[in-house]
C-alpha positions in Angstrom: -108.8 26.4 13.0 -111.1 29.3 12.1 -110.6 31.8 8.7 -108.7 28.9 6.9 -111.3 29.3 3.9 -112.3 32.8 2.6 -115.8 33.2 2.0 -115.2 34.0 -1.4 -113.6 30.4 -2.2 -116.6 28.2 -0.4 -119.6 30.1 -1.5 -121.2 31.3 -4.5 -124.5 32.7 -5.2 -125.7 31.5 -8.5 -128.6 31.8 -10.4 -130.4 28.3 -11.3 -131.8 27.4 -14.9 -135.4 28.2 -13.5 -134.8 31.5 -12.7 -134.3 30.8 -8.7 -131.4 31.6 -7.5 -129.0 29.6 -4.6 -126.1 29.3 -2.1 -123.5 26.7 -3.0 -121.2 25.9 -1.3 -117.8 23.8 -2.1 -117.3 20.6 -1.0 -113.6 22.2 1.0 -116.6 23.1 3.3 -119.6 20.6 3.7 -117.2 17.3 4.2 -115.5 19.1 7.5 -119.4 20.7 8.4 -120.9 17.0 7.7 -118.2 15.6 10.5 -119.4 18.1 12.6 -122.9 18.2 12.9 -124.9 14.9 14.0 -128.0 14.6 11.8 -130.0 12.1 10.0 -128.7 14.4 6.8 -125.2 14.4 7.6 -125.6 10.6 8.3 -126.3 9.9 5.0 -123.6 12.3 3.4 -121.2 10.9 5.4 -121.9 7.3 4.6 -122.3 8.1 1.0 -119.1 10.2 1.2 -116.9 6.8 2.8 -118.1 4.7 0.5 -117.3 7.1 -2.8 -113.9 7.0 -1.3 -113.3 3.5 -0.7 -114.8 2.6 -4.1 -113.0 1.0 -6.8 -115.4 2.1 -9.4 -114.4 5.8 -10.8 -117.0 7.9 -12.3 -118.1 11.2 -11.8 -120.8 11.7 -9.5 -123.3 14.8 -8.4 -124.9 15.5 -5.1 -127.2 18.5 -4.8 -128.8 19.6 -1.7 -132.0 21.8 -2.1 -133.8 23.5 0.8 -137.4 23.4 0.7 -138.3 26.3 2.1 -139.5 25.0 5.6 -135.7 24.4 7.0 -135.6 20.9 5.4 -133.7 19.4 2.4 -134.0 17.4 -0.4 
């Protein structure tokens, strides 16, 4: 269903602690995106992502994707 999400409430510009500045993007919008689109990226994220949620252990995780400046990610 499109305009479900604002703009505003998935994605912020912020400024980084090196100066650099970035899109990020809240996870209301990469889960359904990563379910979407069929890469090796998404493969992993989605793996990853399943076995968080089926996990008995509970602590708090990060996951930080950074673009390297020739359309591929870290």
């Amino acid at each position: 269903k499109s305009d479900v999400l604002n703009d505003y409430e998935v994605c912020r510009y912020m400024q980084l602690e090196n100066g650099l500045h970035a899109d990020v993007y809240a996870l209301e919008i990469i889960i359904p995106v990563a379910f979407r689109v069929n890469t090796y990226n998404t493969h992993l994220f989605r793996t990853w992502l399943v076995g968080k949620a089926l996990s008995q252990e509970k602590r708090q995780t990060y996951v930080m994707f950074i673009q390297n400046g020739k359309a591929g990610y870290c």
